[in-house]
N, C-alpha and C positions, 0 to 999 in steps of 0.2 A: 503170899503172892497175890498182886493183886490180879482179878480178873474183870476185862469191861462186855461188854454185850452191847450191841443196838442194831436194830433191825429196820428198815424203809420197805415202803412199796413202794413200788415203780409200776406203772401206768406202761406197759409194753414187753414184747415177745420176750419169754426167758431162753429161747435160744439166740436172740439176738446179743440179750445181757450178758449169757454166758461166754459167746462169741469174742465180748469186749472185755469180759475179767479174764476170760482164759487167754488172755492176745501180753503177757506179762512184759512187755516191753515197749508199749503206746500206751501206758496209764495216762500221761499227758495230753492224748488227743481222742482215744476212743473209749477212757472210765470217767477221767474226773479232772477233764481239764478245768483250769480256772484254780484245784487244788494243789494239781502239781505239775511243773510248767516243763519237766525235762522227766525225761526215763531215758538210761544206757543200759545199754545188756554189757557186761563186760567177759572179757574173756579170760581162759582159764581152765584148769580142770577141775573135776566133780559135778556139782548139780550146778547148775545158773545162777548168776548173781547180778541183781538189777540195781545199777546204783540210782535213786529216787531224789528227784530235787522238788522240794516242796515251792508253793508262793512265797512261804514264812522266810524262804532263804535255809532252812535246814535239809541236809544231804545227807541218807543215808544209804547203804549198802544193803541190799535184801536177799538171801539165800531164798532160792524157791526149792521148797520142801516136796512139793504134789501139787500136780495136776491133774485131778481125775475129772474125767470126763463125765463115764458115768451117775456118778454123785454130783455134776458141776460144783465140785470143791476146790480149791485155790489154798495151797499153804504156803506160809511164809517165815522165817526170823528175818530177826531186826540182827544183825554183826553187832552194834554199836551198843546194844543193851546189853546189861550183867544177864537175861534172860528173855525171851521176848518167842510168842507161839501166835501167830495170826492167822486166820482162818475166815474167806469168805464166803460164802455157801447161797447159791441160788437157788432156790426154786419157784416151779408154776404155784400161783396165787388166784384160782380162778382165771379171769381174763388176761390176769398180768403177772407181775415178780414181785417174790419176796425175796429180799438181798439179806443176810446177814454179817454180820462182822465180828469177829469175836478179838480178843488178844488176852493174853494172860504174861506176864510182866512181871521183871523184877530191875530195877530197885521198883517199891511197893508208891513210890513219893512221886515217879512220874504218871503214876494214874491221873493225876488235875491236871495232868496236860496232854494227856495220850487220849483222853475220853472225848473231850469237846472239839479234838482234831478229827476225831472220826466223826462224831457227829455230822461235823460240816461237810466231811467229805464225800457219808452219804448222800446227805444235800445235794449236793453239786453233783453224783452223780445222779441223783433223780432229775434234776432239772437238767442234765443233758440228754439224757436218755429217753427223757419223754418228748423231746423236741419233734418237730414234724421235719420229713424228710426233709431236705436242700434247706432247710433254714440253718443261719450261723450262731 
């Protein structure tokens, strides 16, 4: 199974950060817009499921596993993967955030495309998140 990791600082409050990864249905406008242009919550029974449209044009369906607060931990699967465990984790970093990202995946072959999708998506949320108040 493969599994990917990658980790950002962000320059700002990790209750703020937290605030914005724990909000699972505005990924679009308060984590990582720019990365992904739509989040639904859809309805139904059991736990939550956010269906995620990316910039790329790719839409998937995400079961939300946890939400703890306490740990500011966020889990996820992917429906649409043979297997799929994502996990984002904040914490205080001195003055600012450490965000991590984790996913462990199966089939093992979309790791070269699952890794460099995260990557940017920390990206983009570090460059949102450090923005100064009322700026767009």
């Amino acid at each position: 199974m493969a599994s990917i990791h990658h980790e950002i600082s962000i320059d700002a409050d990790v209750d703020a950060v937290w605030d914005a990864a724990r909000d699972v249905g505005r990924l679009h406008d308060r984590l990582v817009p720019g990365f992904v242009v739509s989040t639904e919550m859809l309805a139904g029974e059991g736990p939550p499921v956010r269906r995620v449209t990316f910039a790329s044009g790719m839409v998937v369906d995400e079961i939300i596993v946890s939400i703890d607060d306490a740990r500011r931990r966020l889990v996820w699967t992917v429906k649409e993967f043979d297997h799929h465990n994502g996990v984002l984790q904040v914490a205080k970093a001195g003055e600012g955030t450490r965000v991590t990202w984790t996913a462990d995946i199966l089939p093992d072959a979309l790791a070269d495309q699952v890794s460099p999708a995260m990557a940017q998506g920390l990206a983009l949320m570090k460059a949102h998140l450090e923005k100064p108040l009322g700026s767009s």
